[in-house]
Backbone as CSV, one residue per row, in Angstrom:
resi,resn,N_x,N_y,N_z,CA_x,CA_y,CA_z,C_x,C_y,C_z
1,UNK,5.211,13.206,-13.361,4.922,11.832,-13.004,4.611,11.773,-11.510
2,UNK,3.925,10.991,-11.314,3.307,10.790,-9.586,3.711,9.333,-9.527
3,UNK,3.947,9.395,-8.151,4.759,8.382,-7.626,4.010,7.953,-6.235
4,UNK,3.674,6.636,-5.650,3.418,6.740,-4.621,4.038,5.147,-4.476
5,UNK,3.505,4.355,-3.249,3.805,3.187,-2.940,2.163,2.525,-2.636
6,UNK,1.804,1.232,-2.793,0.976,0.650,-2.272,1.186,-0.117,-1.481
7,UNK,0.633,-0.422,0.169,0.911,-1.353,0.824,-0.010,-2.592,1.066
8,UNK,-0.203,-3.802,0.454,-1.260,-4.609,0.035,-1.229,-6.100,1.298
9,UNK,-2.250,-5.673,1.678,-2.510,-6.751,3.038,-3.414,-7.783,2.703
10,UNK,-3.493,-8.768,3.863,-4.761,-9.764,3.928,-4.991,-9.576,5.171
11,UNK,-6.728,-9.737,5.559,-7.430,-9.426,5.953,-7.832,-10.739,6.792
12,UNK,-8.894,-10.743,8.043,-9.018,-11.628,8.861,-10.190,-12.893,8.377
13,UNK,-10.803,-11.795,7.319,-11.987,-12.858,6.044,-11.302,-13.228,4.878
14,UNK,-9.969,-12.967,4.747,-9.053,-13.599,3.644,-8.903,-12.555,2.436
15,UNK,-9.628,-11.261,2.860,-9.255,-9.853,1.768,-8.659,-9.879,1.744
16,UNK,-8.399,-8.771,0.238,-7.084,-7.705,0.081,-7.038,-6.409,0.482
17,UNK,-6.642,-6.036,1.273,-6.782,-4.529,1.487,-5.472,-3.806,1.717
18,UNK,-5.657,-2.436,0.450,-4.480,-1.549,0.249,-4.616,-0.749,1.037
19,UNK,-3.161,-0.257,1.617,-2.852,1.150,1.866,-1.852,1.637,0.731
20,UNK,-2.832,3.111,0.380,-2.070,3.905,-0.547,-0.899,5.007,-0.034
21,UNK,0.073,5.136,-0.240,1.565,6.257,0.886,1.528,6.962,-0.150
22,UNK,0.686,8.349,-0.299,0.994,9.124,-1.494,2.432,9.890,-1.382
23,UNK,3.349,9.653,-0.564,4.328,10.411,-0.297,5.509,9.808,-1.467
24,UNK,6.025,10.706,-2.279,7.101,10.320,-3.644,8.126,9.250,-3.249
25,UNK,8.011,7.892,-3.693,9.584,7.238,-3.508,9.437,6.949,-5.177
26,UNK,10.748,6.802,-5.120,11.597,6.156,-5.874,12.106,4.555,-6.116
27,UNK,13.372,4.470,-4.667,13.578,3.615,-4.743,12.857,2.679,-2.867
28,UNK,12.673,1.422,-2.136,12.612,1.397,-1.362,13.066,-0.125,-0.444
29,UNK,14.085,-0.078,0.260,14.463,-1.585,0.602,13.432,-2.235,1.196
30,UNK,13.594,-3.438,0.650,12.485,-4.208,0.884,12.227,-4.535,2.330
31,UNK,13.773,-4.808,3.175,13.051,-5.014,4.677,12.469,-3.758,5.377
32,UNK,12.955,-2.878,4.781,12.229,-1.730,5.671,10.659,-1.458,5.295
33,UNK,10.561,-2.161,4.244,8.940,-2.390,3.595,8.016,-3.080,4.583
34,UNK,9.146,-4.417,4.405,8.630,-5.574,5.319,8.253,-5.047,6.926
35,UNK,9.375,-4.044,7.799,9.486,-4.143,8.888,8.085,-3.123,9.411
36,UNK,7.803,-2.230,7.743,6.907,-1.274,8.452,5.549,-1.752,7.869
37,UNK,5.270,-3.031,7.327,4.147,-3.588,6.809,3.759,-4.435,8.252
38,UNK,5.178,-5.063,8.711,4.845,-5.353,10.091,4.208,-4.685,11.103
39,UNK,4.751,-3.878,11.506,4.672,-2.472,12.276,3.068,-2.247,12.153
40,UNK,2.368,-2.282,11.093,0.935,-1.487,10.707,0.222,-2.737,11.614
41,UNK,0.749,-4.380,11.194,-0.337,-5.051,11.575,-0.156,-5.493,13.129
42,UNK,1.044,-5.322,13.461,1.179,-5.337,15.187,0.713,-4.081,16.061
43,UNK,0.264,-3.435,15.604,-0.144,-2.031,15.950,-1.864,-1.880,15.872
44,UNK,-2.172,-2.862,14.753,-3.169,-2.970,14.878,-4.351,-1.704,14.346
45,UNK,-3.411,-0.632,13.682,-4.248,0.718,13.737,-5.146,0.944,12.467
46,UNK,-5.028,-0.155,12.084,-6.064,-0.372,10.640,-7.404,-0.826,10.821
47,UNK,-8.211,-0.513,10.600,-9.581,-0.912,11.006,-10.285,-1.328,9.793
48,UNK,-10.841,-2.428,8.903,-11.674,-2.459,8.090,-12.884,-3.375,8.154
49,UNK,-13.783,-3.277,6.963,-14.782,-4.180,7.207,-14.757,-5.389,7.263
50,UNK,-13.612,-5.609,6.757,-13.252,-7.077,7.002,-12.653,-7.885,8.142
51,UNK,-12.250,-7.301,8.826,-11.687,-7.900,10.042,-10.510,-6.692,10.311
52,UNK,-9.391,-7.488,11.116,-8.095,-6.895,10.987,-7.676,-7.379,10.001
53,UNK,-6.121,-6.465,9.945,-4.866,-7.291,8.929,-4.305,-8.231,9.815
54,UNK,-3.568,-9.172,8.842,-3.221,-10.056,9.800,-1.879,-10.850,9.193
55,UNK,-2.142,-10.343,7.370,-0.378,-10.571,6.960,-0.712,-9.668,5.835
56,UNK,0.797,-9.745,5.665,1.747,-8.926,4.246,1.101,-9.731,3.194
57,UNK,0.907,-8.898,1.870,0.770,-9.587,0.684,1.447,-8.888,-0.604
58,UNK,1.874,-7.889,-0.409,2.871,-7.371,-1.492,2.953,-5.912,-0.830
59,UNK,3.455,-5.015,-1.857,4.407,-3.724,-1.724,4.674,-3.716,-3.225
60,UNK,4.064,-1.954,-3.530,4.885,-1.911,-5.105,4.633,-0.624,-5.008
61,UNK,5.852,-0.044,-5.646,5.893,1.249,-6.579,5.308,1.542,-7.222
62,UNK,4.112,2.501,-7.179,3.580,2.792,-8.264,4.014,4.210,-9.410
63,UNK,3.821,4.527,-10.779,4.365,5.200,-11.504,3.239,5.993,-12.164
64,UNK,2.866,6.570,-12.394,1.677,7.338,-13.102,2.353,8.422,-13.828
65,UNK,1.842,8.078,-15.012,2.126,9.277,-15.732,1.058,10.575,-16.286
66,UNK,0.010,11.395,-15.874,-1.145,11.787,-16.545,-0.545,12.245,-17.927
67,UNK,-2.147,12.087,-18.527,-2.064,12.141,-20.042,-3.187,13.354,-19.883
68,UNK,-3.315,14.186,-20.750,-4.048,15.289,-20.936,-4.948,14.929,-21.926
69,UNK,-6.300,15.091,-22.128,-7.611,14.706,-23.478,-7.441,15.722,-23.811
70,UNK,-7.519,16.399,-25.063,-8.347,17.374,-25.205,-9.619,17.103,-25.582
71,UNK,-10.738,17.807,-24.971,-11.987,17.499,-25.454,-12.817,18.678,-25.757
72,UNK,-12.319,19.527,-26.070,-12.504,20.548,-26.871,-13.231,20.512,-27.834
């Protein structure tokens, strides 16, 4: 199973824009979510076509399980 986190922003034109943390969690407290979702947009080190970030819009665990085809 693969595990990562998504970090889901809004944007200065009113996007959504993810950052994907392919690094494995499990479990993760939410203010330390919050403090480092902060952190990204006071820092400013995100660059997209849309503007900057400029707030939080969620945080989730993601779970993947691959499935194998055979196509044999």
């Amino acid at each position: 199973m693969n595990v990562y986190m998504n970090l889901t922003f809004v944007t200065a034109e009113g996007r959504t824009y993810t950052i994907k943390v392919p690094r494995a969690v499990n479990t993760a407290s939410p203010s330390l979510v919050r403090n480092a979702m902060n952190a990204i947009i006071g820092a400013n080190c995100v660059k997209t076509s849309s503007g900057d970030l400029i707030a939080r819009k969620q945080a989730s665990i993601v779970r993947v399980t691959p499935e194998t085809i055979d196509v044999a």
